[in-house]
PyMOL CGO cylinders between C-alpha atoms (Angstrom):
from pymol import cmd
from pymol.cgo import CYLINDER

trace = [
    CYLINDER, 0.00, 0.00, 0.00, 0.89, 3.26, -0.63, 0.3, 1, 1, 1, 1, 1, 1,
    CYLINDER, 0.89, 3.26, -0.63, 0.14, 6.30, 1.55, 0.3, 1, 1, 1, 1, 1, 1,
    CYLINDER, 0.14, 6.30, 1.55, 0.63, 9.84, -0.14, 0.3, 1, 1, 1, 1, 1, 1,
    CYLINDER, 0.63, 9.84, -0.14, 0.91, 12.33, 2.55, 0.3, 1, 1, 1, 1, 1, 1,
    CYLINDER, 0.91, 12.33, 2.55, 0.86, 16.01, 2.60, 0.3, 1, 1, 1, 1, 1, 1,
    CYLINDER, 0.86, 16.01, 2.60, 4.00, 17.80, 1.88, 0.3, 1, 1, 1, 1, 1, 1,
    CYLINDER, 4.00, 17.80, 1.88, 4.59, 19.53, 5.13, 0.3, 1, 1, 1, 1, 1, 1,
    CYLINDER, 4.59, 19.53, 5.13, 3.67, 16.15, 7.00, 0.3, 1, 1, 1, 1, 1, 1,
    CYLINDER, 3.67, 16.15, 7.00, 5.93, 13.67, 4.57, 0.3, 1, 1, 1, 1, 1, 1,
    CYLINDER, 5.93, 13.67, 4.57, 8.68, 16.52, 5.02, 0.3, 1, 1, 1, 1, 1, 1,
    CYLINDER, 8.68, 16.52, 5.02, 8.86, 16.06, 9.11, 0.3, 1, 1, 1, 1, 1, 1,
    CYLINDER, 8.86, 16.06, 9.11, 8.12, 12.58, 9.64, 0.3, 1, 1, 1, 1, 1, 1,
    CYLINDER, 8.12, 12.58, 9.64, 10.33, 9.71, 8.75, 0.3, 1, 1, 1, 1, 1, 1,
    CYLINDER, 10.33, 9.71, 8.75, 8.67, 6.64, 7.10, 0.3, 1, 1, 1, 1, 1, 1,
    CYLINDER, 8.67, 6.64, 7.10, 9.08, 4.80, 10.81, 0.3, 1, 1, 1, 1, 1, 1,
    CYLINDER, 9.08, 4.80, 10.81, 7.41, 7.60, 12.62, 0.3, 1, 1, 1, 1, 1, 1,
    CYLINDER, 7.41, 7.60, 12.62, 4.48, 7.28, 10.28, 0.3, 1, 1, 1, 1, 1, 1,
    CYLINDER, 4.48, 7.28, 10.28, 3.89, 3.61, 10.65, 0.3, 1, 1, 1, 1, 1, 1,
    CYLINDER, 3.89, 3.61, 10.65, 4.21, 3.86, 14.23, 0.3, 1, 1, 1, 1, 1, 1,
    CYLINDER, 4.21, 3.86, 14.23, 1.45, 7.05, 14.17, 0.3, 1, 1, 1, 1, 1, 1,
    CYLINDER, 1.45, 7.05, 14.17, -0.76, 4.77, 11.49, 0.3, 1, 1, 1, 1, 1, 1,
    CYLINDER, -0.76, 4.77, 11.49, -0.68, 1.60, 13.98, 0.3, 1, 1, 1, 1, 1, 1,
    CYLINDER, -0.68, 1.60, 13.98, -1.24, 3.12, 16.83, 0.3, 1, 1, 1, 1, 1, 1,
    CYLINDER, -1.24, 3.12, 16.83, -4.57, 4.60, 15.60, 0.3, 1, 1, 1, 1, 1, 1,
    CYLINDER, -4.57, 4.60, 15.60, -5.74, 1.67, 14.13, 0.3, 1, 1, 1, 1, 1, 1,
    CYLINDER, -5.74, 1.67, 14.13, -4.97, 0.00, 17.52, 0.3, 1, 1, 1, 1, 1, 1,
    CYLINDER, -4.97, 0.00, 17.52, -6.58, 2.75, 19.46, 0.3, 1, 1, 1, 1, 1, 1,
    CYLINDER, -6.58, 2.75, 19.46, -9.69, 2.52, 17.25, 0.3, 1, 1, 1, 1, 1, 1,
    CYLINDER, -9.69, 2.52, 17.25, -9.93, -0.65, 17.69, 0.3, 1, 1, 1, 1, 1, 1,
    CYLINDER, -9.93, -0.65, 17.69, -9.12, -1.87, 13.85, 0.3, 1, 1, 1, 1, 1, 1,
    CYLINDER, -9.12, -1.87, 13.85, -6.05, -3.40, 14.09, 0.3, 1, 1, 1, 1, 1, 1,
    CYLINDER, -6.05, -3.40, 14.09, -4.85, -5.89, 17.35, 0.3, 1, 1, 1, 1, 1, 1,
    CYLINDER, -4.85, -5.89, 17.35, -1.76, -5.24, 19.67, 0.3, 1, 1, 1, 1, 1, 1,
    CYLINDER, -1.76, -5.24, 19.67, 0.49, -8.10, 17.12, 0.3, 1, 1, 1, 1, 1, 1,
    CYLINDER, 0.49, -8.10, 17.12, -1.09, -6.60, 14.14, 0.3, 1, 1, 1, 1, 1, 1,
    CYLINDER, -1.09, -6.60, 14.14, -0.50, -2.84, 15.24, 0.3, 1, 1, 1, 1, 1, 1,
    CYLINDER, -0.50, -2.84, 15.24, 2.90, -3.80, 16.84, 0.3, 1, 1, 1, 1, 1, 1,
    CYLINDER, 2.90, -3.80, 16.84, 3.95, -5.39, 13.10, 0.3, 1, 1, 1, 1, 1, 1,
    CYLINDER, 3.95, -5.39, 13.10, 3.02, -1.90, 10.95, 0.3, 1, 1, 1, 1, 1, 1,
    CYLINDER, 3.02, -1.90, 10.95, 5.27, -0.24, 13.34, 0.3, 1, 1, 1, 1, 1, 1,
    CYLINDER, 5.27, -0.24, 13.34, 7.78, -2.91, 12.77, 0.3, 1, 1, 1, 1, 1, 1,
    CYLINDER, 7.78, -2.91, 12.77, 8.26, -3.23, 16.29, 0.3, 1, 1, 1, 1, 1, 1,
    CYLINDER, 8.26, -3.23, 16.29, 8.16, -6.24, 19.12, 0.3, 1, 1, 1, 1, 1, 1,
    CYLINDER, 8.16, -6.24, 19.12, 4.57, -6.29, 20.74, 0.3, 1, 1, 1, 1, 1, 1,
    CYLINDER, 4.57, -6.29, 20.74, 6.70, -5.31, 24.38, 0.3, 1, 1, 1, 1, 1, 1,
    CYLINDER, 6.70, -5.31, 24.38, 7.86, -2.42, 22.28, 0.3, 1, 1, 1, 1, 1, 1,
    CYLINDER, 7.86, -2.42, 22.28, 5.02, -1.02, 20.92, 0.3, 1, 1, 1, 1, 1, 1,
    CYLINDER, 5.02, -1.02, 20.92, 3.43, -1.55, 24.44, 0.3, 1, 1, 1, 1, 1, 1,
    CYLINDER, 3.43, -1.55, 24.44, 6.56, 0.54, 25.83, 0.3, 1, 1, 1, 1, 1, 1,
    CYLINDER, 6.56, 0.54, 25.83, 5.32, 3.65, 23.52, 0.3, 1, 1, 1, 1, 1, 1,
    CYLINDER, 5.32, 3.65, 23.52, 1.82, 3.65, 24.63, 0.3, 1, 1, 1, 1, 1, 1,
    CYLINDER, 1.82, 3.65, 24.63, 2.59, 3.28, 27.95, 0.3, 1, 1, 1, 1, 1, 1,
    CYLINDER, 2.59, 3.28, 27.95, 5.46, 6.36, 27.30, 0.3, 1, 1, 1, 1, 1, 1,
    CYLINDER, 5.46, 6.36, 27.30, 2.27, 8.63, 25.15, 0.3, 1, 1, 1, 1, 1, 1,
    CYLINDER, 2.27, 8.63, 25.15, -0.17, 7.63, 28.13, 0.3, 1, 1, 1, 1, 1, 1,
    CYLINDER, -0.17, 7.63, 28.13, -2.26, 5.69, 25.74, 0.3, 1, 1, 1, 1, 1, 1,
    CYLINDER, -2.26, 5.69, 25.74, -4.58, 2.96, 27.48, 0.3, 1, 1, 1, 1, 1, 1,
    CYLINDER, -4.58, 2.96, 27.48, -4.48, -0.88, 26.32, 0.3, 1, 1, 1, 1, 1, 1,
    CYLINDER, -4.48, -0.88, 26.32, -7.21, -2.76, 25.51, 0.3, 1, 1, 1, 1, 1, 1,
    CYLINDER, -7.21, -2.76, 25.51, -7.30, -4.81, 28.46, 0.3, 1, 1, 1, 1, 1, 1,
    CYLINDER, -7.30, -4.81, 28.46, -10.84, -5.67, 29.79, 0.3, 1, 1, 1, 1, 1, 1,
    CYLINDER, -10.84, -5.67, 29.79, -11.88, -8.47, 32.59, 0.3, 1, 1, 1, 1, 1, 1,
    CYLINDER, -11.88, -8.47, 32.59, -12.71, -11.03, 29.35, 0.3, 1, 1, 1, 1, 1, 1,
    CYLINDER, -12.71, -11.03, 29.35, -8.53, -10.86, 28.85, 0.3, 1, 1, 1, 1, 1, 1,
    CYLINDER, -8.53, -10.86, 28.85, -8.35, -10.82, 32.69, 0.3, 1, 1, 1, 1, 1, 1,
    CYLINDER, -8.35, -10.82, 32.69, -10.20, -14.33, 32.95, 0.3, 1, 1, 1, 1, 1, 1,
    CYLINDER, -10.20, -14.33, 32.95, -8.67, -15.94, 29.85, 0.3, 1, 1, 1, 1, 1, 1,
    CYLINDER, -8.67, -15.94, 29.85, -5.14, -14.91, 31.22, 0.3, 1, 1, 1, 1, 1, 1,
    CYLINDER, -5.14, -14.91, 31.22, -5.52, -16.53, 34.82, 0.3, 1, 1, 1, 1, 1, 1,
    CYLINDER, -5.52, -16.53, 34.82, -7.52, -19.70, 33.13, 0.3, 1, 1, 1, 1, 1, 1,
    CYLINDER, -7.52, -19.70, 33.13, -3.56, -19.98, 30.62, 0.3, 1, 1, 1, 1, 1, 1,
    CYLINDER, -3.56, -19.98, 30.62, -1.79, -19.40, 33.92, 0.3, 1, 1, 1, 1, 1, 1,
    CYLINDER, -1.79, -19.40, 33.92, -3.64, -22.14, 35.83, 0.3, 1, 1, 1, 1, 1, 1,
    CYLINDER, -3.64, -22.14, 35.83, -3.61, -24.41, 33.19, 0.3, 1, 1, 1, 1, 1, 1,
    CYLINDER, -3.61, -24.41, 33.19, 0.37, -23.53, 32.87, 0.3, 1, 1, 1, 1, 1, 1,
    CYLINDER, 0.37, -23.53, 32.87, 0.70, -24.26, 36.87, 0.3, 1, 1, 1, 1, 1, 1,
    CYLINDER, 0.70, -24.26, 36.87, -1.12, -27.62, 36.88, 0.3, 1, 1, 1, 1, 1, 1,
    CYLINDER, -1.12, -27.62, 36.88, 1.55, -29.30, 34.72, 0.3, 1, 1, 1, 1, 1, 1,
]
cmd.load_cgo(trace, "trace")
């Protein structure tokens, strides 16, 4: 895909800083997952998580991740 930006943007940003600004709205809209997000920016997934946590940006985290997390852990600790 190719993205044709405005002059004055194109002219600041390098093509890294624009993927990482184009995944982390689709991840904060909610169109693109933390792997799928993390891979535009063509970072690890504890990377990307690293930025939002530095630009204050909340996870998607709810108590459905919660409860699937513990159930992986307690399956993990009755091995």
């Amino acid at each position: 895909m190719n993205l044709t930006l405005p002059q004055s943007i194109e002219a600041r940003l390098s093509p890294q800083a624009t993927a990482l600004h184009l995944a982390i709205g689709l991840f904060v809209s909610e169109e693109a997952t933390l792997g799928q997000a993390s891979e535009i920016a063509n970072m690890s997934q504890a990377s990307f998580l690293r930025e939002l946590g530095r630009r204050r940006i909340p996870i998607h985290y709810g108590s459905e991740e919660l409860a699937q997390d513990l159930d992986a852990v307690e399956a993990l600790a009755a091995r």
